[in-house]
N, C-alpha and C positions, 0 to 999 in steps of 0.2 A: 790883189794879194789876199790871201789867205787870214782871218782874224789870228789862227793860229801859226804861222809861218813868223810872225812876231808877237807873242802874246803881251809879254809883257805892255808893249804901246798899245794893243787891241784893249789890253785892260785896263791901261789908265788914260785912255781917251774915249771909254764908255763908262762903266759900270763902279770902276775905283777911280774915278776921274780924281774926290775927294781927295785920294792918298796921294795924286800926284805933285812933285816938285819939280821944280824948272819950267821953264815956258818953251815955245814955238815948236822945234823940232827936234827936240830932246830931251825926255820925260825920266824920272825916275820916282820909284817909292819910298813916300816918307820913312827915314830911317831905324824908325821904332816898330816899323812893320815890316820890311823886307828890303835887301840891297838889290834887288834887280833895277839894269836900266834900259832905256830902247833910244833909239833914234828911228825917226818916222821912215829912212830909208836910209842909202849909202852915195848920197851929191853931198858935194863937196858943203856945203851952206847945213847940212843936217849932222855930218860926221863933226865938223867945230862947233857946232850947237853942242854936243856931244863931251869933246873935248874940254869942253868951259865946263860944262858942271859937273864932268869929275874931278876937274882941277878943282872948283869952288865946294863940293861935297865929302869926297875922297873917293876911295875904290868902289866897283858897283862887279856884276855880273851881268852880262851881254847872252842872253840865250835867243836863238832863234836858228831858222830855217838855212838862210844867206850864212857862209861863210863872213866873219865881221871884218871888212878892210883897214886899215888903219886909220886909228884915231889919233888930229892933232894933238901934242901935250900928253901922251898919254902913253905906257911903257904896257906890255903885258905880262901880267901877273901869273897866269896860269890858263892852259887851253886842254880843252879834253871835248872826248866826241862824246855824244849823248843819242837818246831817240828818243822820240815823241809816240807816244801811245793812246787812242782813243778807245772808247768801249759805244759804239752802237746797240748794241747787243748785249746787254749780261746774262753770266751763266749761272744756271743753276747754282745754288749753294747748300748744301747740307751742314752746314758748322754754326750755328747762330754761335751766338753769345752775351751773356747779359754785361750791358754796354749803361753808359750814363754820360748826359749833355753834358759840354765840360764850357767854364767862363771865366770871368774876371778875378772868382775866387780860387781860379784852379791855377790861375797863371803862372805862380812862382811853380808846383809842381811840375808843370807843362814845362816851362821853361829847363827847369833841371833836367827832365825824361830827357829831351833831345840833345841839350848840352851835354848826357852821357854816352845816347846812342850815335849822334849826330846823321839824322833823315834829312840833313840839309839845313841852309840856313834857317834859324830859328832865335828870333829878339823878345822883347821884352811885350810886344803889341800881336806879333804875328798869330796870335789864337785869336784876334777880333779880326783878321782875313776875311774869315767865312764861319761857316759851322763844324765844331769839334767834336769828335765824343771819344769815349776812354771808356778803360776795365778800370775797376778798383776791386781790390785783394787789402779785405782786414784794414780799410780807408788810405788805403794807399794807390796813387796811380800807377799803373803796370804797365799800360798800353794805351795808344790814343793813336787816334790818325784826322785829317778834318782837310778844309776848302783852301785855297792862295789865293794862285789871279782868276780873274772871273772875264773875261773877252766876253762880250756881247753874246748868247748863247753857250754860251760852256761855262763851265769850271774846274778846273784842277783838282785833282786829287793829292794832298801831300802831308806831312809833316807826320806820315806814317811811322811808327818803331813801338819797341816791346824791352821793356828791362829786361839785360841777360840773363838775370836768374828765372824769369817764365819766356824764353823762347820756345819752339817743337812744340805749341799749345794749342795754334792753328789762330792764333789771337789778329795777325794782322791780318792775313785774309780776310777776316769775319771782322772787321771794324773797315777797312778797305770797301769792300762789297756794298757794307750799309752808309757808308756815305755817300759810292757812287748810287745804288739806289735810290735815295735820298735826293740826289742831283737830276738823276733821269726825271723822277714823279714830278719834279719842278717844271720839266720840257728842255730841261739842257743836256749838254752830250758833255758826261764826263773824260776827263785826259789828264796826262800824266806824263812825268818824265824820267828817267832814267840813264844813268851812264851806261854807254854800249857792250861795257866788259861786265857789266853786271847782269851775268847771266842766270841766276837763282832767282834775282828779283824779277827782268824780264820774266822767268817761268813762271814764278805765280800771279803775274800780270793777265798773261797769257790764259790762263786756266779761268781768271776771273772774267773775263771778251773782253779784254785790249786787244786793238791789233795795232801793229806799227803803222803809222802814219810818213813819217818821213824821218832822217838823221838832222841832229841839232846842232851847233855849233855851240858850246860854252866856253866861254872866253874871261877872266877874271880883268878889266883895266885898271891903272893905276895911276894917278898923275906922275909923267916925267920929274916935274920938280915936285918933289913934295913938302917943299917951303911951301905953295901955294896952296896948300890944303884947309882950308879953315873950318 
């Protein structure tokens, strides 16, 4: 299998082993960093691996390659199609931008940005993933984009967005670009993800050398009872 065919368990069975919660064959990220979960495959012994600790953690997100078969204890939340994108190749760019490393002090900012734009899940921890950077206008953050899961060789591209009042500025391209740059000079092969209807974002994926990889499967689980939730 593919490290990226299930990233999320590629990632916390290497490189964020640290962030991982649960044992044997059913992984998820500590919750101050990201709700994604995996299960190491779809046998019967890995899918109730599964089922236990969403029952014992609460709801997670299931992304990967495999359509996700059902999980004991466990109801679905919400399912939508996705595609996976990697950039072998980046292209050209003409739009720099002056950009600044963002961290610990940026956090509540960071934290707000996404809670307004919503690029996805986004907690309290999720800018200590990987590496962030951002626009700031008059000390204010405007734009940021930064790293997630990190699969043994790769890294994700995510938690991209721009305050609506500076959209049309060419801001996320140009924060997008230098982060995957940034991952390439490392020796990793940048990727990403996206819902399949979101076809503007795919465009400027596209423009930037993403090419599709394969479609995803996102699936939202949720424990059946959720008296059992602790």
């Amino acid at each position: 299998m593919h490290p990226l065919d299930n990233p999320a368990w590629s990632a916390l069975r290497s490189t964020q082993a640290h962030l991982a919660r649960g044992k044997g064959r059913a992984l998820r990220y500590d919750g101050e960093y990201a709700i994604f979960a995996a299960a190491e495959d779809h046998g019967t012994e890995a899918l109730a691996a599964l089922g236990g600790l969403i029952a014992a953690t609460g709801p997670a997100i299931l992304l990967q390659r495999q359509p996700l078969l059902p999980v004991p204890g466990t109801i679905v939340g919400k399912r939508r199609e996705g595609v996976q994108m990697v950039a072998e190749t980046l292209a050209p760019w003409d739009a720099p931008c002056d950009f600044v490393p963002l961290g610990d002090t940026d956090a509540a900012e960071m934290l707000a940005l996404a809670t307004l734009t919503e690029p996805g899940p986004f907690f309290a921890r999720t800018h200590r993933l990987g590496d962030f950077i951002g626009v700031k206008r008059d000390g204010r953050l405007i734009a940021m984009a930064g790293e997630r899961m990190k699969p043994a060789g790769f890294t994700e591209v995510s938690g991209v967005c721009t305050h609506p009042d500076f959209r049309g500025q060419g801001l996320a391209g140009a924060l997008m670009r230098m982060v995957a740059q940034r991952i390439a000079a490392r020796g990793e092969t940048p990727f990403l993800h996206a819902y399949a209807d979101n076809l503007g974002a795919i465009g400027l994926y596209e423009r930037l050398g993403f090419r599709l990889r394969c479609a995803v499967d996102v699936t939202v689980l949720e424990c059946a009872n959720r008296s059992q939730e602790i």
